[in-house]
Structures are given as C-alpha cells and as structure tokens.
N, C-alpha and C positions, 0 to 999 in steps of 0.2 A: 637274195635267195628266192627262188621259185617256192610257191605252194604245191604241194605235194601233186595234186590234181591237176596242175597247170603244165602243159607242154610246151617249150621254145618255141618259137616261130620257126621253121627252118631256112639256112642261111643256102641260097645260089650262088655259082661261079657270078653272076653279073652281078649280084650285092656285094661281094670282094673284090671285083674286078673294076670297082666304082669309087672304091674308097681310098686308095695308094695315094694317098696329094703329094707325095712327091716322085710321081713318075707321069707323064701323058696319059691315061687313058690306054689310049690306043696301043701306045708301046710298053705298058703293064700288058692289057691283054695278047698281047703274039708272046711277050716271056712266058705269061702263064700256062698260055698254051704251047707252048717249045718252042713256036718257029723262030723266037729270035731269044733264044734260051743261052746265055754265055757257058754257064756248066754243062751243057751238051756238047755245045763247041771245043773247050779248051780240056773239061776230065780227059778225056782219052788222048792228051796229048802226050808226050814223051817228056817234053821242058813247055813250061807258059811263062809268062811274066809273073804268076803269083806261086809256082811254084813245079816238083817234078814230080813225076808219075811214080812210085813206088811198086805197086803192086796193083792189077783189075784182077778183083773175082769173079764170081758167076752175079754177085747181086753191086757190088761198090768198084769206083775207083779211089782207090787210097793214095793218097800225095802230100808229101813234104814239102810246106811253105816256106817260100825263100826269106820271109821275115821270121829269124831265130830269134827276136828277143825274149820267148821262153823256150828255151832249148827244147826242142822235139814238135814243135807246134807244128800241128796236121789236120787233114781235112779229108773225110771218108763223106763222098757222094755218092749217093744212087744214080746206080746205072740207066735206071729207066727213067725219062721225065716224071717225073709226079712232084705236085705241088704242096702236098701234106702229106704227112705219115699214115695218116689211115686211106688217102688216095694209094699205097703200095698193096701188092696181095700180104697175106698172110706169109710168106713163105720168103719174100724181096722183103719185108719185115724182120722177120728175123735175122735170115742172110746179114741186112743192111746192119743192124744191132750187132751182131757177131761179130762182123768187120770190125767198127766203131770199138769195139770192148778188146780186139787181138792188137791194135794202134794201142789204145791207151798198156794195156801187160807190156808191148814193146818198149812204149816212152819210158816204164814203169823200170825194165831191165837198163836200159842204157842211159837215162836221165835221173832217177831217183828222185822225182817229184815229191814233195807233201801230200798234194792230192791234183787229181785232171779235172778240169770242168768242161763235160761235153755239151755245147752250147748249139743247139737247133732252132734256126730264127728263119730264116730267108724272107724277111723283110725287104732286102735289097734284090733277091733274085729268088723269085719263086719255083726252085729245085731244092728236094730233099737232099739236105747233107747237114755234117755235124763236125765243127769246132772241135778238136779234142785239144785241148789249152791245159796244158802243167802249171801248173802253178810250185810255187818254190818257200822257202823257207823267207825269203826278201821281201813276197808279195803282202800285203796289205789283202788280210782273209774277208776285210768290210769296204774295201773298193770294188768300185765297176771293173768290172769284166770287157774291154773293147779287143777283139785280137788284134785290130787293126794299129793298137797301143806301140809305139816304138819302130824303130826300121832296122833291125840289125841284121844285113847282110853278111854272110859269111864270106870270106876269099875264096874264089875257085876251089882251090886245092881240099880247101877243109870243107867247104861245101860237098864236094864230090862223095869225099871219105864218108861223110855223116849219112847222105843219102844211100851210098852202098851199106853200110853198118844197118842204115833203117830198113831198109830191102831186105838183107841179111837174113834177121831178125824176124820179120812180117815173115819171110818165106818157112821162115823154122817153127815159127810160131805156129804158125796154120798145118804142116805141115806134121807136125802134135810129138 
C-alpha cells in the first residue's frame, strides 16, 4: 500500500508492451495496437472457429461460443479496439457493460445458472471483451475459472436451434 502522499509512477503503452513474455514483442505490440488484432478480425464475423455472431450493437458484438460445456457460454466484445476498459469513452463503457449484463438476463432466462462469472482478462489478446461463463449447480464454487475448460460441441442441428433461441432472446431483451 502506497503512503498516503506518495503517487504511482505512471505506467506507458511501451512499459506493457515490454512485459507479455509470452508473446514476441513485436507481435504484442501491432495486437495492441489493432493491426494484427484477432477480435477485430473475427467479432464481426457471421460464424468463426470459436464461435457465432448473435447480435452487434452500437457499442459490442455479442457471440455464442461453440464450446458449450456450460450451456450458454458467450462472449460480448467491444467494438472499437481498446486495450482496457478505461481506454473506452464513457458512453462505449457503458454501452459495452449493458451488452455484457442483457447476455448474462438472457443465459439467466434460457440456462438457469446458479450464478454467471463475467470474466475480463485479455491477457491473450489485448481487446476489451468479457467471458460471461454460467456456472451450474455441478461446478465446484472454489475452482478456477478457465472458459477454455472442456470441448463440448453441439451437433449442427441443436447448435443452430440454441443460437437462434440465444438471438431470439438478445433481440427481445434489448428490445425491453
């Protein structure tokens, strides 16, 4: 803990941009700075490998992860590059929070979780977005937290359905 009178040192994009050891340097800083940003690339896509477009607002794209091993598990990105949360304005702040909280009411109507843990790291990719992870009556309340925990693809057919019912939902939800 700081002394009351003592101020941080303040922290620069090139003191973060130094510290990643497990990414090159060079290819931390072009993620950080968008140019070689995977969430810029793939949120606005219709279908990706990790999952499908549900709904874009004015601030997030919201998409359902094709890994269901907790039923509903989603992911609400900001739309604009930004590397931190207080990198957004005030108002792509809120927006992005909004989003984030109409995902979890949704999972909340159609999955009946215990409780959601919405989890904002980007350790792996420096883009604001947020985990909204169900957690279940099964889960173990004093384990880590990994989304990346299990692989449970759904079949076509019930995949489709889920994502339409989660669309469905987002839309009505928002919609108030």
């Amino acid at each position: 803990m700081l002394a009351p009178n003592v101020r941080p040192t303040p922290v620069t994009a090139s003191d973060i941009l130094s510290v990643m050891p497990w990414w090159p340097e060079d290819e931390w800083r072009r993620m950080w700075n968008g140019d070689e940003c995977g969430m810029c690339a793939d949120a606005p896509l219709p279908t990706n490998p990790f999952g499908d477009l549900i709904v874009e607002t004015d601030w997030s794209f919201i998409r359902l992860c094709r890994n269901q091993t907790q039923a509903g598990y989603s992911v609400v990105i900001a739309k604009r590059h930004a590397q931190e949360l207080h990198h957004l304005t005030p108002a792509e702040r809120c927006g992005f929070w909004n989003d984030v909280a109409t995902v979890g009411e949704v999972i909340y109507q159609l999955f009946s979780p215990v409780k959601l843990a919405n989890l904002s790291m980007g350790f792996r990719m420096p883009h604001v977005h947020c985990h909204v992870l169900p957690q279940y009556q099964h889960d173990d309340p004093f384990g880590l937290l990994n989304p990346q925990d299990g692989d449970l693809r759904l079949p076509e057919a019930q995949w489709n359905a889920r994502v339409e019912a989660v669309r469905a939902a987002v839309i009505a939800t928002m919609s108030g």
